[in-house]
C-alpha positions in Angstrom: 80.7 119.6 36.2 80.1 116.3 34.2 84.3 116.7 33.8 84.8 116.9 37.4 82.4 113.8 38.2 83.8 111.7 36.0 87.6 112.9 37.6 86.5 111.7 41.1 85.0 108.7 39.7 88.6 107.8 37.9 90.3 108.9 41.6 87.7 106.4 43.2 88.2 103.6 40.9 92.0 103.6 41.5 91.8 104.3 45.1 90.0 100.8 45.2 92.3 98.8 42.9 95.3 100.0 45.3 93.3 99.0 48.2 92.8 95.8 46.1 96.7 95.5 45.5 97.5 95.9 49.1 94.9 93.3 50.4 96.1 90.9 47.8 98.7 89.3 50.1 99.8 86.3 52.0 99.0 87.4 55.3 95.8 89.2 54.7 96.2 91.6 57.3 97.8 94.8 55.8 96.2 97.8 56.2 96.4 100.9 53.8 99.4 101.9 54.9 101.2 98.6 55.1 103.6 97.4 52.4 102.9 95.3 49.5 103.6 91.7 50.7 103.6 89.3 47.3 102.1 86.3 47.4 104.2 82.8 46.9 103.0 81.4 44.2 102.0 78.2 43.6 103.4 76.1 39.9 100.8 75.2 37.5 100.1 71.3 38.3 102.6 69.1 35.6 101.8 65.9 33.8 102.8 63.3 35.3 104.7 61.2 32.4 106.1 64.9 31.8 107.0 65.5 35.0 108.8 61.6 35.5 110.2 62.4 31.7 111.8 65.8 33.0 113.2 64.5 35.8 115.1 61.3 34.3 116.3 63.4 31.7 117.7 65.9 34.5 119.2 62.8 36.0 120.9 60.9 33.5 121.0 63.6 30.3 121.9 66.7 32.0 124.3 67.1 30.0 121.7 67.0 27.0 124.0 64.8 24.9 121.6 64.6 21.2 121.5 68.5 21.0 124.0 67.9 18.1 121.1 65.9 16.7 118.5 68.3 16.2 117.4 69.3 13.3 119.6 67.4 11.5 119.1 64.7 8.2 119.5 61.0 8.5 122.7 61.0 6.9 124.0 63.6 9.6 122.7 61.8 12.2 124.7 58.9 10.9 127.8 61.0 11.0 127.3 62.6 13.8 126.6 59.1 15.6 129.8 57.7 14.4 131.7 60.6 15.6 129.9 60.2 19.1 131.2 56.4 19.6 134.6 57.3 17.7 135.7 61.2 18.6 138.5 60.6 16.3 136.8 60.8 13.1 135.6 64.1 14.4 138.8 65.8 15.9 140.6 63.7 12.6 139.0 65.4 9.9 141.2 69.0 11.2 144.3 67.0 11.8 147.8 67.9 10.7 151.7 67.9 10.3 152.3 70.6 12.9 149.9 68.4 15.5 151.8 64.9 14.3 154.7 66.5 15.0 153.7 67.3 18.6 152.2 64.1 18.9 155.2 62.0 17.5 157.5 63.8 20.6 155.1 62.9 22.7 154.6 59.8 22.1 157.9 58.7 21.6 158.5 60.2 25.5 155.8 58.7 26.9 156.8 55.5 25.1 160.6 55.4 26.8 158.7 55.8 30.1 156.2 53.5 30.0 158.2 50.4 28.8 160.4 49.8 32.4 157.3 50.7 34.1 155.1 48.6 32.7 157.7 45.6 33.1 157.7 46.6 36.9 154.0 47.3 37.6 153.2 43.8 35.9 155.2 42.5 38.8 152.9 44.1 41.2 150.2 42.4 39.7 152.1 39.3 39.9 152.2 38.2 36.1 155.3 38.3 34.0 156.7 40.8 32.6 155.3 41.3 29.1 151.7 41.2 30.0 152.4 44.7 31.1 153.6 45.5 27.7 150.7 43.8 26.0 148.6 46.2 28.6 150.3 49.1 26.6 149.9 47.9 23.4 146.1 47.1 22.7 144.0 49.4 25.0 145.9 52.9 24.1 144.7 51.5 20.3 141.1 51.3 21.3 141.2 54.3 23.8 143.0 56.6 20.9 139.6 55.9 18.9 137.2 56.0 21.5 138.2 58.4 23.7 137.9 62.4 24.1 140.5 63.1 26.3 143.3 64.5 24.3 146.0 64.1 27.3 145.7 60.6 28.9 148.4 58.3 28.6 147.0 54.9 28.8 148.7 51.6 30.5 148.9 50.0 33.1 149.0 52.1 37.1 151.0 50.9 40.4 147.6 51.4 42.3 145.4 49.4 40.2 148.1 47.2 39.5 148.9 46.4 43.2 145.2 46.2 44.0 144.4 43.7 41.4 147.6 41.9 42.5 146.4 41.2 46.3 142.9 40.8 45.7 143.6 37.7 43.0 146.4 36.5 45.6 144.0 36.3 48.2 142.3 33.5 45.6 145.0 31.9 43.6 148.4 31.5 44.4 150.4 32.8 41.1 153.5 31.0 42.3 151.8 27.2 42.4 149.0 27.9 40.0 150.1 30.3 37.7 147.8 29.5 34.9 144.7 29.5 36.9 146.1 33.2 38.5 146.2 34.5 34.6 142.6 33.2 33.7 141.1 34.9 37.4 143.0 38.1 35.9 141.9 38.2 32.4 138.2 37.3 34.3 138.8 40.3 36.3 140.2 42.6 33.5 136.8 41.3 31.5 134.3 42.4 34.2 136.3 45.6 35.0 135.7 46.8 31.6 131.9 45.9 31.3 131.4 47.7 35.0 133.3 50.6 33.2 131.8 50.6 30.2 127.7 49.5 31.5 128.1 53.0 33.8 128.9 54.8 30.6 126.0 53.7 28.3 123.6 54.2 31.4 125.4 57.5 32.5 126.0 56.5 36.0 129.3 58.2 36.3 127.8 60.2 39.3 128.2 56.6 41.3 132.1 57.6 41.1 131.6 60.6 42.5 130.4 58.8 46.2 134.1 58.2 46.6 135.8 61.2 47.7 138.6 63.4 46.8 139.9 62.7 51.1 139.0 59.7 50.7 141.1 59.3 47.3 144.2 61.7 48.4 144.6 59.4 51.3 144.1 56.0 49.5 146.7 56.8 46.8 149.0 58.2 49.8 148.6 54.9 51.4 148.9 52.8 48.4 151.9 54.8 46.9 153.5 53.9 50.6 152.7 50.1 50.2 154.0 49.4 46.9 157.6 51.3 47.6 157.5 48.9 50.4 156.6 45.8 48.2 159.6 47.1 46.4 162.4 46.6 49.1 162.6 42.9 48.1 164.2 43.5 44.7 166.1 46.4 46.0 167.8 44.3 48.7 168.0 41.4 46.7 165.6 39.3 49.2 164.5 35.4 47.6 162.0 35.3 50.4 159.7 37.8 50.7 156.1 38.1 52.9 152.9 38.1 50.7 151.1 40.5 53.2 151.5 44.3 52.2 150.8 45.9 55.5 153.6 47.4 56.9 154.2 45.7 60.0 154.7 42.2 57.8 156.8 44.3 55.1 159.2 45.6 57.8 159.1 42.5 59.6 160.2 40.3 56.6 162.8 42.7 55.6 164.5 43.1 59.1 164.3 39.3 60.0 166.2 38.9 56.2 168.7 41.6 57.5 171.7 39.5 58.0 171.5 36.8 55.4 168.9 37.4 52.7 170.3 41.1 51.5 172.6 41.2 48.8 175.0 44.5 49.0 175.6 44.4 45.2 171.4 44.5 44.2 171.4 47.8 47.0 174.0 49.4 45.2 172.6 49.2 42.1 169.0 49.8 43.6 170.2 53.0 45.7 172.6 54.8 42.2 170.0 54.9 40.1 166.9 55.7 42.6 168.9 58.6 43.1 169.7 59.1 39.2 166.0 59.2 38.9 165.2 61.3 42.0 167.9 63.5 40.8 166.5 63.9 37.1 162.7 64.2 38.3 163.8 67.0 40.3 165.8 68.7 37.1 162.3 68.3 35.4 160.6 70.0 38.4 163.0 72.6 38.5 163.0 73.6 34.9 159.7 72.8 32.8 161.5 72.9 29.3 163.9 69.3 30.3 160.1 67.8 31.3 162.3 64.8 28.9 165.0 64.3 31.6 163.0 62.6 34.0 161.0 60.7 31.3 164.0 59.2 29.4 165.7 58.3 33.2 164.3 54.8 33.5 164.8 54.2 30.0 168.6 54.9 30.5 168.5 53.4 33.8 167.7 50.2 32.3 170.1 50.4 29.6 172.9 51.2 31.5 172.0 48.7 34.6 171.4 46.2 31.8 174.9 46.1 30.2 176.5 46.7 33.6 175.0 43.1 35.0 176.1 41.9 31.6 179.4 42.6 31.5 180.3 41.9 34.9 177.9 38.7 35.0 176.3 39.7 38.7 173.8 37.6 37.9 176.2 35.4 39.5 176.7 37.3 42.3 173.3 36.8 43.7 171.7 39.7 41.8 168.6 38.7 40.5 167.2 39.5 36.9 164.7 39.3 34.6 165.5 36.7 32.9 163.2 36.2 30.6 160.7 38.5 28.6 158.5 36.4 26.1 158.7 38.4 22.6 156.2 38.8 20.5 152.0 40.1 20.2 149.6 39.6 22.5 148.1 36.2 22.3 144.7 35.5 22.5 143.1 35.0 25.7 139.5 34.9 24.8 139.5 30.7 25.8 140.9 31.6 29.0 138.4 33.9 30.7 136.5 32.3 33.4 132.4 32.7 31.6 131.2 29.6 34.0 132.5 27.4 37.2 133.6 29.0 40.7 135.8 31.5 39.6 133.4 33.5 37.8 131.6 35.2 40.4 135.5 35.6 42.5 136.8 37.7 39.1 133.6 39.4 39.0 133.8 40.7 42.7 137.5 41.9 42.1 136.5 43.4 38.3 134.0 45.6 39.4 136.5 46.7 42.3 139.7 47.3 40.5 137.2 48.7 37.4 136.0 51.3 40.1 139.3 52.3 40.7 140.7 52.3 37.8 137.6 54.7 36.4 138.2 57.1 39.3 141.7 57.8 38.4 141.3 57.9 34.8 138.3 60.5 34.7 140.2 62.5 37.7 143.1 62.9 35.2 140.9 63.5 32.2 139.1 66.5 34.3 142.5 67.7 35.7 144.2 68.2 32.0 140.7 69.0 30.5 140.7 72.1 32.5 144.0 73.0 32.1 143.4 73.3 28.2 140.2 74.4 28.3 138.3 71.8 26.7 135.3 69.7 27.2 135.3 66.2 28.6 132.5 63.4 28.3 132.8 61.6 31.4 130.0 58.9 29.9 131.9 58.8 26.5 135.7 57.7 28.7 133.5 54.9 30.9 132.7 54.1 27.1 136.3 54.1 26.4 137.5 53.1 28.7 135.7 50.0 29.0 135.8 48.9 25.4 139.6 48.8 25.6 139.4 47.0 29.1 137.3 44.0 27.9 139.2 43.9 24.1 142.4 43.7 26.2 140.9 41.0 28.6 140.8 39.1 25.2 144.2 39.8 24.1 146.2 39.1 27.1 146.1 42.4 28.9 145.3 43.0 32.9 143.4 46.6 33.3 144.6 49.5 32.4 143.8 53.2 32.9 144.9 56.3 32.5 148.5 57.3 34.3 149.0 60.4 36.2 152.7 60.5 35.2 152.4 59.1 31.8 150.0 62.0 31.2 151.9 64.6 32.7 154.7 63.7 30.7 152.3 63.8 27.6 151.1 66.9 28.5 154.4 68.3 28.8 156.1 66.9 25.8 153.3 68.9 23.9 150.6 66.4 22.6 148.3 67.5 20.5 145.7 64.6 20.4 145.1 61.0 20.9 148.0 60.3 18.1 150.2 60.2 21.1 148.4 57.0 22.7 149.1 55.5 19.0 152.7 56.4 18.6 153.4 55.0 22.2 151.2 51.6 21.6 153.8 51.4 18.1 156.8 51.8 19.8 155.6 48.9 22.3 154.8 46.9 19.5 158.3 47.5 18.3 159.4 46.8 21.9 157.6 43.2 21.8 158.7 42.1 18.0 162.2 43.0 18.6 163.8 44.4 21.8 162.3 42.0 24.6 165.4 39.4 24.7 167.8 42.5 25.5 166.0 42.9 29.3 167.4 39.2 30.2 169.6 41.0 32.2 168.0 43.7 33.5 168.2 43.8 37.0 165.0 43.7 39.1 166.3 46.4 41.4 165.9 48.7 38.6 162.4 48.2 38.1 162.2 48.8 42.5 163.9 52.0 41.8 161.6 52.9 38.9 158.3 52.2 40.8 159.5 53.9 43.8 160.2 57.0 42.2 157.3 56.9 39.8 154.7 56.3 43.1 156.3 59.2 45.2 154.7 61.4 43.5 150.9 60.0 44.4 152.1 60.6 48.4 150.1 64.3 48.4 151.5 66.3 51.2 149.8 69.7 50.4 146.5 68.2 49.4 146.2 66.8 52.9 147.4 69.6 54.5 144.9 71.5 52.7 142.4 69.1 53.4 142.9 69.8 57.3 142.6 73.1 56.6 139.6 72.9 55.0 136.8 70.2 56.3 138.5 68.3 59.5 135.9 65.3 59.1 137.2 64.9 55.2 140.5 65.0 57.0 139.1 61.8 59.1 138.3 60.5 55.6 141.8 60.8 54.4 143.6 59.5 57.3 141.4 56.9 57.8 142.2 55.2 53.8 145.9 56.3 54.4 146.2 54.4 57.5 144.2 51.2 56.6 146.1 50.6 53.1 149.2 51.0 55.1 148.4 48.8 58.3 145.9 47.0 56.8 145.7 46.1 53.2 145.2 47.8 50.1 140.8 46.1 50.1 140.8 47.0 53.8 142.1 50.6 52.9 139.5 50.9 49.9 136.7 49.7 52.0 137.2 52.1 54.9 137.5 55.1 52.2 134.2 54.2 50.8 132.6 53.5 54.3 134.3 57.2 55.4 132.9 58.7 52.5 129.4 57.9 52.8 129.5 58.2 56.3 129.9 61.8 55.6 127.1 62.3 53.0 124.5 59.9 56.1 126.0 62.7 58.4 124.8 65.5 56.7 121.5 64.5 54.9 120.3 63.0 58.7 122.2 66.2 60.5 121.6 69.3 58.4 122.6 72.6 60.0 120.1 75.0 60.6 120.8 78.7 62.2 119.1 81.6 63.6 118.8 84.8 61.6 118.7 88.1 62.9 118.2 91.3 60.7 121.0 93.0 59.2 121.1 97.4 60.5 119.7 99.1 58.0 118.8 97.0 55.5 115.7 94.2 55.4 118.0 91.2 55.0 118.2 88.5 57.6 121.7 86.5 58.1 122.6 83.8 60.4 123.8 85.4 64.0 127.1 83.7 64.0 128.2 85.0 60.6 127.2 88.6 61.3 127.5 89.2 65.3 125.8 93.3 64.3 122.4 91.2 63.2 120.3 91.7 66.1 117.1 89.6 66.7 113.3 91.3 66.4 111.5 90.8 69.8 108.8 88.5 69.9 110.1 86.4 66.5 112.5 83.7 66.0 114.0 82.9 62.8 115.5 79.8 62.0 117.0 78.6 58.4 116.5 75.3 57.5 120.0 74.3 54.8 118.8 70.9 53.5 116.2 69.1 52.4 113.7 67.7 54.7 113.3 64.0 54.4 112.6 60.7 56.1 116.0 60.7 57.1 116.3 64.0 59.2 112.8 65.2 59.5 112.9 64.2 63.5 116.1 66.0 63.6 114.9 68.9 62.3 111.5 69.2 64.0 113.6 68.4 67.7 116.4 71.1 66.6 114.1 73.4 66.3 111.7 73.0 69.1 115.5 73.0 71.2 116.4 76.9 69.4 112.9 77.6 70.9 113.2 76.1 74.1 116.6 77.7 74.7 115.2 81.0 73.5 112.9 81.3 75.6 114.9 80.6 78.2 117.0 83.1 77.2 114.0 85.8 77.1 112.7 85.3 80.6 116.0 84.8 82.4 116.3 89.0 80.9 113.0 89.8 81.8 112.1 89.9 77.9 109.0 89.4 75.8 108.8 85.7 74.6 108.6 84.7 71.6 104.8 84.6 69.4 105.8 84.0 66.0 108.8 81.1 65.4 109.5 82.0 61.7 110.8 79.0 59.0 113.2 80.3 56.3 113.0 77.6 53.7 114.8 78.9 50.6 117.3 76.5 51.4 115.1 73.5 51.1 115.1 71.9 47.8 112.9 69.3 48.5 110.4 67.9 50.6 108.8 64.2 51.4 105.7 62.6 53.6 107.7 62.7 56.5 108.7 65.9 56.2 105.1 67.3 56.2 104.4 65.1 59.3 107.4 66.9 60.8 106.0 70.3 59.9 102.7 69.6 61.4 104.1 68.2 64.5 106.2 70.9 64.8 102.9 73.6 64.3 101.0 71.3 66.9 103.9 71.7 69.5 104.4 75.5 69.1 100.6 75.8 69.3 100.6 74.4 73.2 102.9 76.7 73.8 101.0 79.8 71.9 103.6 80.1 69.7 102.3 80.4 65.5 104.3 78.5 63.2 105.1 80.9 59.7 106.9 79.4 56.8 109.2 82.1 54.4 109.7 81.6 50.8 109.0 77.9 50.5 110.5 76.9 47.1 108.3 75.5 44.0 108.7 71.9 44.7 108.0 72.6 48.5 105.1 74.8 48.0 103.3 72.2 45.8 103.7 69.7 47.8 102.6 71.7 50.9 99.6 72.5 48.7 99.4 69.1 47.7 99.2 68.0 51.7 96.5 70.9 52.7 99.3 71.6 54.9 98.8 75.6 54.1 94.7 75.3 55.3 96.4 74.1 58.3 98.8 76.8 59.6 97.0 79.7 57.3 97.5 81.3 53.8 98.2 84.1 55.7 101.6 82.3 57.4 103.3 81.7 54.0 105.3 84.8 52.9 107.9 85.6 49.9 110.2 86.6 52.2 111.5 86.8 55.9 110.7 90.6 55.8 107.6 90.2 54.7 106.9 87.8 57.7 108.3 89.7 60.0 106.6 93.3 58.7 103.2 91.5 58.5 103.7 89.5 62.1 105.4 92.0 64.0 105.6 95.8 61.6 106.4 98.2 64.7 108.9 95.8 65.6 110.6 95.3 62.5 110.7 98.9 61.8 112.4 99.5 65.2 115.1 97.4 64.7 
């Protein structure tokens, strides 16, 4: 008997802990017989300092960059700190023949490419000629040290080359005050590479990211576009030639020159050897393994179109030339950057712009080839880079630089190994400077036209665009919107509207979030938006709506009145078909990350508005940061414990249970 009493007690006992389980739930209304709804839980209250220490490290060191530290003796740390400012004493130690063998090739490619181009894009820029050598001497030195990307070619870019060209115009005439236009472009080369350099060391690099890939597509499109343009006065031969760079003024300068200002000899020239180099860049497209062909095609250009003026002296025949290359290192250039007087704050404005730029394309390219090999790149550690060889070269007679798309693709295909390549290159130029300069006298300037037309065709990205429109039609807008104002505008009116487009786009969707109605999946106890899944029908007497954002300042209103208009039009709906209306108006908030002041005020207006019109406000699976702050408010004393749930099923079992399980 005492066996059997103490049985029934045990049965007792654990009858009541089930009733206690069952009980135990956010609504606080299940019966018996009712499923187990869980709780949300509610995070343990954080230090603050912890909390604030936590969230700047998520912020600025998500990336967790002294793990290597850890753990580790002084001396390592030493090391190890070295290596992090200079990767090449890291990736040097396991360097070899086989990888200066592939790095040699490379560079020596790269090196016959970058030497006609650099001559042409200093032109853009309006400077002479070798300042785009010494732009491809000194920084790929400093980069090769400081930099982790194993695939950039550095020198100088048409884009960034054009840009800084028409924003220092637009101050100094290079023509009348050419010494003055030098100084504002050192200034400007200076301040690009602090910008570049002060967003590494303070790991802003996400502020790059606010420009977007449209935006970007179309602004290169637009650019590549103007600078061919800018090149039809040195492939017709034209003396006078519009400043402006939109096309209207291009095409206008170049027709009204039509009948006396073209010279037939300078187009024939121009139009052989664009084609040459059309003709060989399309051999290298066609076949991977003569990736040298199109590479060593403005070299040869230049050498052949060089003895040809020679020889046949059509320098006298109204071709124009060179002329004259200065040989020789870079100078120094420290004494002639503007640190005082009125030109400070004008390089400053167009440093921090072409800097921008110039940083966007690099790291673009860096990701691009990072990925293709598989390897990991420290954006913070190329700002770094990137920077330091900006401001060394704004001391040594350089105008910014950056890494080239072209350059770099050549690199990558000649087979570079590491940042050797940058080094062999820089050598070569050096060689270039000390010994070869006097030869491009003659070098016609409708070679270099051809060479920068055929080297920016390749930035006009029709399938991007097209996949673009495909994709997102307001990043379409974006794209369009850059493209066209470079082209009709300018290349600063272009940039502008790109950035202006682009965060248009990210105000758009942080003030107008999308929200949806769910309905429940047959079958099954998941809830999906309506649109998505037509077979998800709707439970009688609920609606649920999905917030997909983050409820701020900014679109708390927005929310509150979308979601009184689902409700509005819902009922509507319900008692135009004779229906039951709604009672409960359910809040899916796994979406929302985040919540502010405003927010809260929006939730409570929102409870006080569906309460006039009997309807009960129920929140599901409110995430951690929400919840606390909802705690935080008393917001939950206000609509109920009992109208928080884990999930939309559980709402909708413990609001409604014969009509969920009907559905």
């Amino acid at each position: 008997m005492a066996a059997v009493g103490h049985s029934a007690d045990e049965e007792s006992e654990k009858n009541e802990m089930e009733m206690d389980i069952k009980s135990f739930s956010s609504s606080g209304r299940q019966t018996q017989n009712a499923p187990y709804i869980h709780k949300v839980g509610v995070p343990p209250k954080k230090n603050l300092l912890k909390e604030l220490t936590t969230t700047l490290k998520e912020t600025f060191f998500s990336d967790d960059p002294l793990r290597h530290f850890k753990d580790q003796p002084k001396s390592q740390k030493f090391i190890l700190g070295i290596q992090a400012v200079f990767p090449i004493f890291e990736w040097g130690r396991k360097y070899n023949l086989t990888k200066l063998r592939g790095d040699i090739i490379a560079g020596l490619t790269i090196a016959s490419l970058c030497i006609p181009q650099d001559i042409g894009y200093a032109k853009l820029a309006n400077l002479e000629g070798q300042y785009g050598l010494y732009s491809s001497f000194v920084p790929p030195l400093i980069y090769a040290f400081m930099g982790s990307s194993r695939d950039i070619a550095i020198g100088p870019v048409a884009v960034v080359s054009l840009l800084l060209g028409t924003l220092l115009q637009s101050e100094i005439d290079p023509i009348k005050n050419a010494t003055e236009y030098r100084r504002l472009a050192f200034t400007a080369t200076f301040f690009a590479g602090i910008t570049q350099a002060t967003l590494g060391v303070f790991r802003l690099g996400f502020l790059i990211d606010f420009l977007s890939h449209a935006a970007i597509v179309g602004f290169m499109g637009g650019a590549a576009i103007t600078i061919a343009l800018q090149q039809l006065k040195g492939f017709l031969g034209i003396k006078k030639f519009t400043k402006k760079t939109d096309l209207i003024s291009v095409m206008h300068s170049v027709f009204s020159t039509a009948h006396h200002g073209w010279n037939w000899q300078t187009i024939i020239i121009g139009a052989s050897f664009l084609s040459f180099l059309l003709g060989a860049k399309y051999i290298g497209k066609k076949n991977k393994k003569l990736f040298w062909v199109p590479a060593i095609a403005p070299m040869i250009s230049v050498i052949i179109s060089t003895f040809f003026v020679f020889i046949t002296r059509a320098d006298k025949q109204g071709v124009q030339i060179v002329k004259h290359i200065e040989k020789g290192l870079n100078p120094s250039s420290v004494d002639q950057i503007y640190f005082s007087g009125d030109y400070l704050l004008k390089g400053f404005r167009i440093g921090v712009v072409a800097g921008m730029i110039a940083l966007t394309e690099a790291v673009a390219i860096g990701r691009t080839f990072a990925a293709m090999k598989d390897y990991q790149l420290d954006g913070n550690k190329e700002m770094v880079a990137l920077g330091a060889m900006n401001v060394v070269g704004s001391m040594t007679s350089c105008y910014v630089a950056t890494g080239s798309f072209s350059r770099s693709a050549v690199n990558y295909m000649a087979g570079c190994q590491t940042a050797v390549s940058n080094i062999v290159m820089s050598f070569v130029v050096f060689l270039t400077l000390q010994f070869i300069t006097p030869l491009f006298k003659y070098t016609p300037n409708a070679i270099l036209a051809a060479i920068i037309i055929s080297a920016v065709i390749g930035l006009i990205d029709f399938q991007a665009a097209v996949l673009i429109w495909k994709i997102d039609k307001f990043d379409f807008i974006a794209c369009m919107g850059a493209f066209f104002g470079v082209v009709f505008a300018s290349v600063e009116i272009g940039l502008l509207i790109a950035v202006c487009i682009s965060f248009a786009k990210i105000l758009l969707q942080v003030t107008r979030p999308r929200t949806a109605i769910l309905g429940k999946i047959p079958r099954t106890t998941v809830y999906r938006n309506i649109q998505q899944y037509p077979e998800a029908t709707k439970v009688s007497g609920l609606l649920i709506v999905r917030v997909d954002s983050a409820i701020y300042f900014s679109n708390s209103s927005y929310i509150k009145d979308r979601i009184l208009r689902w409700v509005t039009d819902e009922d509507e709906q319900l008692k135009a078909n004779y229906q039951t209306t709604i009672q409960f108006l359910i809040v899916e908030m796994s979406p929302v990350t985040d919540i502010d002041t405003s927010g809260i005020h929006a939730l409570e207006d929102l409870y006080k508005s569906l309460q006039k019109r009997g309807i009960q406000l129920v929140l599901a699976n409110p995430g951690p940061v929400v919840i606390d702050k909802l705690h935080a408010s008393n917001f939950q004393n206000l609509i109920g414990e009992d109208r928080i749930f884990l999930t939309v099923a559980d709402a909708v079992s413990s609001c409604s249970p014969k009509l969920a399980e009907d559905v």
